[in-house]
KETOR-964452 format. One record per residue (C-alpha): x, y, z; residue number from 1. Coordinates in steps of 0.02 Angstrom, whole numbers, padded with zeros to 5 digits. Layout:
N
+--------+--------+--------+-----+
:      x :      y :      z : num :
+--------+--------+--------+-----+
:      X :      Y :      Z : NUM :
...
+--------+--------+--------+-----+
END
This chain:
403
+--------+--------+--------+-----+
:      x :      y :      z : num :
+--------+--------+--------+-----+
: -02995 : -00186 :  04929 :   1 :
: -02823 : -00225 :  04980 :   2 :
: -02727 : -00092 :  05063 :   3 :
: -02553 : -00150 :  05011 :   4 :
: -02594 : -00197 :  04798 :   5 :
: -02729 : -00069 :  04771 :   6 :
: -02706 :  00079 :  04893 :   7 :
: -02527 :  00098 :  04940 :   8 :
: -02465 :  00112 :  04769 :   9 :
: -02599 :  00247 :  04717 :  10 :
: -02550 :  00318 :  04877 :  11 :
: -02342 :  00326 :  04834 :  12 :
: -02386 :  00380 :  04651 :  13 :
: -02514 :  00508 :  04701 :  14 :
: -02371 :  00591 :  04830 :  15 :
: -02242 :  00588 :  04722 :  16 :
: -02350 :  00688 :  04589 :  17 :
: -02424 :  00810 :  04693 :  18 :
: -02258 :  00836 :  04781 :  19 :
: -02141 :  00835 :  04604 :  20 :
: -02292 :  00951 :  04537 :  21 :
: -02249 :  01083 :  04700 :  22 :
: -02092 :  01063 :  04667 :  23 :
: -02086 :  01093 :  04461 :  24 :
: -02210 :  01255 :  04503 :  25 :
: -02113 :  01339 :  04625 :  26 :
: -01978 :  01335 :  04486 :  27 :
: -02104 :  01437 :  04392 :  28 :
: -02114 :  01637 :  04400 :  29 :
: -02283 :  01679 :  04389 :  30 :
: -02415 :  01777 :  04501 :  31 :
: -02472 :  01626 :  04572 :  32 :
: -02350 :  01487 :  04570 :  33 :
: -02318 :  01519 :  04762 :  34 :
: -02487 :  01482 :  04789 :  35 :
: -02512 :  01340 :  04666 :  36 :
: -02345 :  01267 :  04745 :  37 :
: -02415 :  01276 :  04938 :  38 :
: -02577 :  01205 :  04881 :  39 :
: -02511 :  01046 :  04779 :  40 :
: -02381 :  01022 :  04949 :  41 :
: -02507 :  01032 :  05062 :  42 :
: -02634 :  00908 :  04956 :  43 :
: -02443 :  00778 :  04929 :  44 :
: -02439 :  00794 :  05139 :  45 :
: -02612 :  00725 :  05182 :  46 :
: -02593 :  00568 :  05062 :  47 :
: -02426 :  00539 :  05130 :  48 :
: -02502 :  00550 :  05327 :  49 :
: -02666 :  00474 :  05241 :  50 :
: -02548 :  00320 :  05197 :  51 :
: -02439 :  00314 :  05338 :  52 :
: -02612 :  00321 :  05464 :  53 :
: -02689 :  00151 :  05388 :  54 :
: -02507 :  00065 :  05403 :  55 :
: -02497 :  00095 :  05564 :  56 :
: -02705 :  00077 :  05594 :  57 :
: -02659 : -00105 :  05489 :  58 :
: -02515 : -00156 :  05599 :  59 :
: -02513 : -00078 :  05750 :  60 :
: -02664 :  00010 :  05798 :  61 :
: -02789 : -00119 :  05770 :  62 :
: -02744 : -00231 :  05911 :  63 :
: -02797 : -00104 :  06015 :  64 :
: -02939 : -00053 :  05933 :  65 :
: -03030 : -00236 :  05972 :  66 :
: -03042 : -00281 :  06151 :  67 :
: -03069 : -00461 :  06098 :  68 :
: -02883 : -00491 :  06058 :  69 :
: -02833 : -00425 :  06223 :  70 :
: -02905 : -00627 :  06303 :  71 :
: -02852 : -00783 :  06280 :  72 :
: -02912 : -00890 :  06126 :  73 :
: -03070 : -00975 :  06189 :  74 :
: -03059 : -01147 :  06259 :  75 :
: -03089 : -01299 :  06158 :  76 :
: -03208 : -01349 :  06280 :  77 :
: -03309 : -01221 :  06284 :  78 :
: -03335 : -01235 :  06098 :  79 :
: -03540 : -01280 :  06063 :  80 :
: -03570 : -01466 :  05961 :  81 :
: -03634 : -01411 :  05796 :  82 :
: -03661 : -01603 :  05749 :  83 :
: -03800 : -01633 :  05858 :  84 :
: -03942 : -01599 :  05741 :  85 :
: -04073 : -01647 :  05659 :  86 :
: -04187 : -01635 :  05510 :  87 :
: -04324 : -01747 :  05423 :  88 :
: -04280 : -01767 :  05228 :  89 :
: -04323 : -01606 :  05136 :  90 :
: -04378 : -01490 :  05300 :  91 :
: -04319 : -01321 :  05287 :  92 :
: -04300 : -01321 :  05494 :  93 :
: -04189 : -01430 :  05591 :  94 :
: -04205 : -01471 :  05786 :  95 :
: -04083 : -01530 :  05909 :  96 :
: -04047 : -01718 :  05927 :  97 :
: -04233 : -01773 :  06010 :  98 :
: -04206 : -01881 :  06189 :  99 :
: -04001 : -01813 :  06176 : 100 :
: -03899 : -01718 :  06326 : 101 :
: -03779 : -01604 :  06290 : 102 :
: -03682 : -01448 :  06362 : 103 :
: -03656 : -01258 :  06339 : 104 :
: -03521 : -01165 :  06456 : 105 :
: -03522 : -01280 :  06589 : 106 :
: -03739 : -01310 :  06600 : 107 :
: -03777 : -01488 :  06549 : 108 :
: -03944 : -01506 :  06467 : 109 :
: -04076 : -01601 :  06403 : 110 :
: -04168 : -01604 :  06237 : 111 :
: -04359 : -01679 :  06256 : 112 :
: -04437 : -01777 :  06134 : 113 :
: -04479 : -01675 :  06000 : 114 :
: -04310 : -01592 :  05978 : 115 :
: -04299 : -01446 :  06097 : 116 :
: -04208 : -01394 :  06251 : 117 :
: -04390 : -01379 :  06331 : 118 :
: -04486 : -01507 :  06454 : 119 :
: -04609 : -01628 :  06371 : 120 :
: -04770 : -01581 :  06356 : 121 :
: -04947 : -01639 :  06286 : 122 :
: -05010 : -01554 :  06135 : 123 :
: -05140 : -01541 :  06227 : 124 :
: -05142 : -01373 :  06349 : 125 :
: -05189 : -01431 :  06539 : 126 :
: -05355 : -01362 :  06592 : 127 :
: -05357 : -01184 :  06663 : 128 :
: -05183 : -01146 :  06606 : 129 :
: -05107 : -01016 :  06503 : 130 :
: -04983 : -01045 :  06388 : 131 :
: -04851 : -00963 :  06283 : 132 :
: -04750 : -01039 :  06170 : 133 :
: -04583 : -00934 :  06100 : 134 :
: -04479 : -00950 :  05978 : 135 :
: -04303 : -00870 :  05931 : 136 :
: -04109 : -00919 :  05911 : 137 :
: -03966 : -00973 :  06035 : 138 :
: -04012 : -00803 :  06135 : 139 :
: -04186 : -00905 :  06156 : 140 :
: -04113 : -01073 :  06165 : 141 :
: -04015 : -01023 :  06322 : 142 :
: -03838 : -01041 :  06247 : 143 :
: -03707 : -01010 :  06412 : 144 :
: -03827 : -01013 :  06543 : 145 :
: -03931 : -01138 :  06640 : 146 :
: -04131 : -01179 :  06611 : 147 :
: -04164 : -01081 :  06762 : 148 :
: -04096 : -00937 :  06712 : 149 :
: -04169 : -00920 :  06548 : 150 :
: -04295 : -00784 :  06514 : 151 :
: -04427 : -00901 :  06470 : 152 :
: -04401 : -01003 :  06625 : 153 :
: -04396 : -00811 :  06743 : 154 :
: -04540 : -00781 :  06636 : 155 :
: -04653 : -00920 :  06697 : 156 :
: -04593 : -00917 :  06863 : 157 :
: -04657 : -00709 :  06884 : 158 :
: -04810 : -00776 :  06787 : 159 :
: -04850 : -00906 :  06936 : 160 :
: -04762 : -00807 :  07057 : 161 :
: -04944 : -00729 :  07134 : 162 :
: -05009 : -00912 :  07117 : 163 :
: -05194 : -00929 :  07084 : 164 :
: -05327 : -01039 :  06996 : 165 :
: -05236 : -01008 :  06836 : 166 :
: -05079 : -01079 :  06786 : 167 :
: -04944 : -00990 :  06672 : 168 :
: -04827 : -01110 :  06538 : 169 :
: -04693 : -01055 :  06462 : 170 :
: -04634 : -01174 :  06310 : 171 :
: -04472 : -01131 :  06243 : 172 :
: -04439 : -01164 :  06042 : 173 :
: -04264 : -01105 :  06015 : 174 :
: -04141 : -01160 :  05919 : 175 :
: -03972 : -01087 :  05893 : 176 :
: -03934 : -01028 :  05725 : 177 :
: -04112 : -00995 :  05684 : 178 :
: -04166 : -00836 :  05569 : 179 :
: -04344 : -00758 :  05560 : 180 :
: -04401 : -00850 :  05419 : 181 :
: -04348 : -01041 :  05503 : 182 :
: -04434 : -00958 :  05650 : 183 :
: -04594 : -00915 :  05534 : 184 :
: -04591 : -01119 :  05443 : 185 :
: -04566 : -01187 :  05654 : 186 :
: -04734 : -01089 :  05682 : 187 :
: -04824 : -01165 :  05564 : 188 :
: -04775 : -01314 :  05631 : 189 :
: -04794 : -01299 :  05817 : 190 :
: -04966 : -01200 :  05794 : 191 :
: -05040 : -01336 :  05699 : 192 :
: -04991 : -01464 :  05835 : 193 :
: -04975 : -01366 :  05994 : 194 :
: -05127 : -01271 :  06084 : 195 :
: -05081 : -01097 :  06148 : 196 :
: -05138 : -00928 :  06207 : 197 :
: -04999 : -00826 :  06163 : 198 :
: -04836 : -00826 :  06038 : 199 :
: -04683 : -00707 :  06057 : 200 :
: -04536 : -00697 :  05960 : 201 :
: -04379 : -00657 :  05983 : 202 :
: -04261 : -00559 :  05877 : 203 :
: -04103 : -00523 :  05863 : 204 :
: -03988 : -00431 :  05751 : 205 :
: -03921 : -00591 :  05647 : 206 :
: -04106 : -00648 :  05625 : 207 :
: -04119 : -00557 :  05445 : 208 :
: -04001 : -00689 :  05368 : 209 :
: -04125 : -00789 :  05246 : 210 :
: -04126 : -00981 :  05283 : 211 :
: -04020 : -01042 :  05110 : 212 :
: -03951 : -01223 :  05075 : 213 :
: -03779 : -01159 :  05111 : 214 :
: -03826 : -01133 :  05297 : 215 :
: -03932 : -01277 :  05320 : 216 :
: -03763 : -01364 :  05288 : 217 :
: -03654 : -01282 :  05387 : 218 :
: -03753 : -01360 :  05527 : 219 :
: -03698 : -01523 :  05476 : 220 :
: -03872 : -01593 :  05488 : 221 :
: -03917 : -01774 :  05510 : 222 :
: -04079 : -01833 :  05455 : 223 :
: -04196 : -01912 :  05583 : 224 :
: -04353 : -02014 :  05585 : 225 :
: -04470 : -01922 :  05700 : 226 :
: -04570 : -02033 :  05817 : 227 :
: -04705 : -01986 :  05929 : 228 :
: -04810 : -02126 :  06011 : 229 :
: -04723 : -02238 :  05904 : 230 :
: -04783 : -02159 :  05753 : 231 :
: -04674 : -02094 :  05623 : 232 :
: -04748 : -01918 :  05603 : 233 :
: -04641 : -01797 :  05479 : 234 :
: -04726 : -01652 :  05568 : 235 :
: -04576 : -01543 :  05525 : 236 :
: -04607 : -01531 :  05341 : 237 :
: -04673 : -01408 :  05244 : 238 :
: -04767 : -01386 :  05064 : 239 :
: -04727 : -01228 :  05044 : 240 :
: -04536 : -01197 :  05090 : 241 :
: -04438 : -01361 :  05110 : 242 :
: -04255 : -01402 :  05071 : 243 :
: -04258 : -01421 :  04890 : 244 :
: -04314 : -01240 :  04848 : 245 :
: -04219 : -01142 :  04978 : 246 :
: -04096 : -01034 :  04875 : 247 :
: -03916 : -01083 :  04879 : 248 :
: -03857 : -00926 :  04937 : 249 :
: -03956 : -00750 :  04962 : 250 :
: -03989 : -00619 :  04813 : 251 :
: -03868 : -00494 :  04781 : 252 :
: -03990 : -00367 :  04843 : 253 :
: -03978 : -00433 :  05009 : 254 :
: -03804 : -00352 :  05020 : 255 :
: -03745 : -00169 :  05008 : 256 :
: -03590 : -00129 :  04918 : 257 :
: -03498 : -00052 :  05013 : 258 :
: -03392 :  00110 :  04977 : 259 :
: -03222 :  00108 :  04943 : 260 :
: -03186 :  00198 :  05143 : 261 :
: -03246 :  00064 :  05221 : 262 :
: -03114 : -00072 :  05195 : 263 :
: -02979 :  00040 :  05284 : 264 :
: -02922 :  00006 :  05446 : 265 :
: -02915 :  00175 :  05487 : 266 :
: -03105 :  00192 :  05466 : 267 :
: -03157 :  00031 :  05550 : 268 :
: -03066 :  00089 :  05719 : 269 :
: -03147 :  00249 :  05717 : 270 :
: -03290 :  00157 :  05682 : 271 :
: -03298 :  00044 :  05829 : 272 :
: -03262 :  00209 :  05942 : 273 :
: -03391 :  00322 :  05883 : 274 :
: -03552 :  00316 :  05793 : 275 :
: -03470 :  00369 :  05639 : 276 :
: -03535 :  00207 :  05529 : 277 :
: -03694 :  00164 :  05665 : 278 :
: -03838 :  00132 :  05506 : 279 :
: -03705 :  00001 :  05451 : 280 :
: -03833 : -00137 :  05493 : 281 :
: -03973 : -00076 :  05441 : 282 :
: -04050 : -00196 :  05312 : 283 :
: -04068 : -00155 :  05109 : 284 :
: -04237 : -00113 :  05062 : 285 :
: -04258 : -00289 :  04986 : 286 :
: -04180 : -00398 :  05139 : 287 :
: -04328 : -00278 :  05229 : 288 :
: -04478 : -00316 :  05106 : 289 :
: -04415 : -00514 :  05126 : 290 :
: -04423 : -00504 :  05313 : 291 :
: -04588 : -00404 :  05357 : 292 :
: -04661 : -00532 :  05252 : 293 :
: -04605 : -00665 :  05372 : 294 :
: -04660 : -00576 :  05520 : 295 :
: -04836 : -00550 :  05410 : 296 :
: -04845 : -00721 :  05404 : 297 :
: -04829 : -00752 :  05582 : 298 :
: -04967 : -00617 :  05614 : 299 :
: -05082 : -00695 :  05479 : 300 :
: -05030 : -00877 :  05571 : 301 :
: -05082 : -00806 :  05763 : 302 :
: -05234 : -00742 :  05681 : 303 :
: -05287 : -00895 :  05591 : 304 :
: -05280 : -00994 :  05759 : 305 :
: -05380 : -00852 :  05862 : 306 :
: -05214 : -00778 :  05938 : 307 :
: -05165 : -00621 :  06002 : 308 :
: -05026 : -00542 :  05866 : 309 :
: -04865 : -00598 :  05890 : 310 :
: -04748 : -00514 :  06037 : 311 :
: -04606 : -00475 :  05977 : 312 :
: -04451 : -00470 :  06093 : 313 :
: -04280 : -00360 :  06046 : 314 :
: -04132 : -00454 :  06082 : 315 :
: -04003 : -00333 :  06140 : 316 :
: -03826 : -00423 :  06130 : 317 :
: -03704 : -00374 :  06273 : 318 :
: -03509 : -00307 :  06233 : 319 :
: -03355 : -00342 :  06346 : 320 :
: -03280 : -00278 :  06451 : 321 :
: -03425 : -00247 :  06562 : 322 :
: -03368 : -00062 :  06568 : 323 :
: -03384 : -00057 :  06378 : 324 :
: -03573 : -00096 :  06398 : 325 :
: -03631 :  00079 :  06392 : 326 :
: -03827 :  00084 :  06324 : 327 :
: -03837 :  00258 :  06384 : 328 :
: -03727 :  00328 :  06265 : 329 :
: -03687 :  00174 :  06143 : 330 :
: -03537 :  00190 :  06020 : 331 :
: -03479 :  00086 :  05891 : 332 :
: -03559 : -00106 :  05873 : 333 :
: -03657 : -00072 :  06027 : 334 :
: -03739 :  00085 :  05930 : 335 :
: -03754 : -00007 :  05766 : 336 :
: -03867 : -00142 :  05855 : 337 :
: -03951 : -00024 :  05956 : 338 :
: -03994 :  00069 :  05787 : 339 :
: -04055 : -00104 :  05708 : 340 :
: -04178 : -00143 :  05850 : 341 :
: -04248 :  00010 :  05847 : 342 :
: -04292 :  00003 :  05665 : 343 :
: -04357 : -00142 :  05664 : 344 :
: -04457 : -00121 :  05818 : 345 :
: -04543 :  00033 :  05739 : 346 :
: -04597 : -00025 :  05597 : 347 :
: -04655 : -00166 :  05659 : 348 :
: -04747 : -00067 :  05807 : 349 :
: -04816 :  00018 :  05632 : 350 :
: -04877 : -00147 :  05556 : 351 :
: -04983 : -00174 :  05731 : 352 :
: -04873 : -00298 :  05804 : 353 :
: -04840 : -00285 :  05991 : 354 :
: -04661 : -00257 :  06045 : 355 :
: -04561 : -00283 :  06207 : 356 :
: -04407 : -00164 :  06200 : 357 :
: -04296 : -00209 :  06334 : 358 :
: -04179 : -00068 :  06312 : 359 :
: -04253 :  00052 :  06459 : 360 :
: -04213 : -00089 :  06567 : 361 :
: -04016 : -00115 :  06497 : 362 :
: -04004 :  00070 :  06510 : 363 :
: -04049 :  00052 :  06700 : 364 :
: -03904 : -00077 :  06714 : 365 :
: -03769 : -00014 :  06599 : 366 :
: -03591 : -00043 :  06626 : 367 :
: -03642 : -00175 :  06691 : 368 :
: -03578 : -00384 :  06620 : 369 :
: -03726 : -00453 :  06530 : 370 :
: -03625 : -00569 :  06427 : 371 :
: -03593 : -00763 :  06480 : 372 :
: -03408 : -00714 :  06445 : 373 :
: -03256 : -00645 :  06364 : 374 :
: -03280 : -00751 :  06209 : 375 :
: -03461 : -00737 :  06210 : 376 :
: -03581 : -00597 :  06174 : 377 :
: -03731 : -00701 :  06213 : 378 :
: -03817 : -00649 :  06363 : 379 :
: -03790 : -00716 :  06544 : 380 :
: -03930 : -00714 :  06679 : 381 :
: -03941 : -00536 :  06687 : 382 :
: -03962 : -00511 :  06510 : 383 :
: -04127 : -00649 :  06521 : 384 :
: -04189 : -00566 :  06685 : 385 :
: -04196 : -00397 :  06589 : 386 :
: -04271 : -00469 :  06432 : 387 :
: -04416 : -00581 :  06555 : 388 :
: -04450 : -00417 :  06642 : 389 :
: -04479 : -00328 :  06495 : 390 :
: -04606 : -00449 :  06413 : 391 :
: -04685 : -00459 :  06574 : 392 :
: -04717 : -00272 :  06570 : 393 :
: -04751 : -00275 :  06400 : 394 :
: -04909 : -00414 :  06426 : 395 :
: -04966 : -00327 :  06585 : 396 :
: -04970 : -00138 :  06477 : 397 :
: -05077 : -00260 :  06345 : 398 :
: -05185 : -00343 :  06457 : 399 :
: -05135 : -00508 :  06357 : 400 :
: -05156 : -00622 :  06539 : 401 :
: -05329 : -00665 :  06452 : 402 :
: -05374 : -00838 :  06363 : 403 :
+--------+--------+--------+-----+
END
């Protein structure tokens, strides 16, 4: 709804007849005219401040009300290549350019053989060793920081930290731009060709988008001929969910409508200062019902395969400035997300699955700068050491060190 075709005119008319009705009743002698008068007035003065509030929340205030548009535009060069992946013909899930380097903020990379930003590795566990394989989105992947300071890479290094006859692994599967159900068709995947003890997921608030043609092109995705041991092996594709029948764009049920309120200006500064609006992410009962199902699936794959059930890891995104990182007493965005994680981490806590809630830990550490940067809400090595910490405590509370 636009403020300036749709609400400023009802807003003019609406002043002018409450005011020209206060105005026509005062000329009135009756008992209460005076009182009819002072009430239309007083209903013409809050539309006219009503009005004059969103044009100045629309062209003044809202600068100031985003803390973004107080920095610099972000540098070309720090921009992240979105044409470096991959996808066999008719996959639903898409890797990263196999054998390719690349760069994010600065940390060059590598991508192994099979796709990720991970080591190579045999299929094939080594004897005596544990290992975990995890899977999630750019928050996963590492996006900002280096692959030491990644949680999975803090995460195997506490795991072997004691040293020991047994050895800890810690295979990382994430790929920016990933959603819970691309996460779901990668496990089938990996679990069919990779030998583990333990999976863990990680999720974050964007993760609910469904996977839908539309996004698989927006990734500008090249198709690749997987080799492995010079073998052409289209391990990535699925019988189930492929290319062809992923929905162009998501059901209609997927999205709330939204009241009228919430397309003012006025209400989306308050918003981002208060928890005035803080169930606005919560998903609609359907986008719900479509996502337990993929974490279901993920439960009935770990099961299948003689796993433990899925750990699942709450991403909790950082705000800047630092000081505006405050987890003890979260307000706008900040509260929204908190409010998302939460709900999904009960009811998935509900449907038996094991969950590592970091948010203790980022409570410990608020006000603190978790993000890799101004432009960037993705989190820097802080943000991983808090989120290795708390799936280490989570596996120790579970006794899941067994294989």
């Amino acid at each position: 709804m636009s403020f300036y075709t749709n609400i400023l005119p009802l807003v003019v008319v609406l002043v002018f007849l409450l005011l020209g009705s206060a105005y026509g009743i005062r000329k009135i002698k009756g008992r209460y005219s005076n009182y009819l008068a002072n009430t239309f007035l007083g209903l013409g003065s809050l539309v006219f401040c009503f009005g004059s509030l969103e044009f100045l929340a629309i062209n003044y205030l809202s600068f100031y009300s985003d803390s973004k548009k107080l920095f610099p535009p972000k540098p070309k060069f720090f921009q992240e290549k979105r044409n470096t992946y991959a996808r066999l013909k008719d996959s639903a899930v898409y890797i990263k350019w196999p054998r390719s380097h690349d760069i994010t903020f600065g940390h060059k990379f590598k991508i192994n053989e099979l796709g990720f930003r991970e080591r190579n590795f045999a299929s094939k566990k080594p004897p005596n060793t544990f290992r975990i394989l995890v899977f999630g989105d750019s928050f996963t992947f590492g996006t900002g920081v280096s692959e030491d300071h990644r949680f999975t890479n803090l995460l195997e290094g506490f795991l072997n930290k004691n040293g020991g006859t047994k050895k800890y692994e810690v295979l990382n599967f994430g790929i920016p731009g990933y959603s819970t159900d691309q996460e779901h068709d990668l496990m089938k995947v990996m679990l069919r060709q990779i030998e583990c003890d333990l999976v863990i997921v990680a999720f974050y608030t964007n993760d609910m988008e469904m996977n839908t043609q539309k996004r698989m092109e927006s990734f500008a995705i090249l198709e690749y001929a997987m080799l492995i041991n010079g073998v052409k092996v289209e391990i990535f594709k699925s019988p189930d969910r492929n290319y062809k029948n992923l929905p162009i764009e998501e059901p209609l049920g997927f999205h709330p409508t939204p009241s009228w309120f919430e397309n003012l200006e006025i209400f989306n500064i308050l918003a981002k200062h208060t928890n005035l609006n803080i169930d606005k992410k919560l998903p609609t009962p359907s986008r719900w019902e479509f996502i337990l199902n993929e974490f279901e699936g993920m439960k009935g794959l770990t099961k299948k395969y003689g796993l433990p059930s899925p750990v699942v890891l709450l991403v909790y995104p950082g705000v800047t400035p630092p000081s505006s990182n405050d987890f003890i007493h979260p307000t706008g965005e900040l509260a929204q997300n908190i409010n998302l994680l939460r709900f999904v981490g009960d009811r998935l806590g509900q449907k038996g699955f094991i969950v590592a809630d970091p948010l203790p830990l980022f409570q410990e550490h608020s006000g603190m700068g978790i993000t890799v940067s101004e432009w960037e809400t993705h989190s820097n090595y802080l943000g991983h050491y808090l989120f290795s910490r708390s799936i280490l405590n989570t596996m120790t509370s579970h006794n899941l060190f067994t294989n």
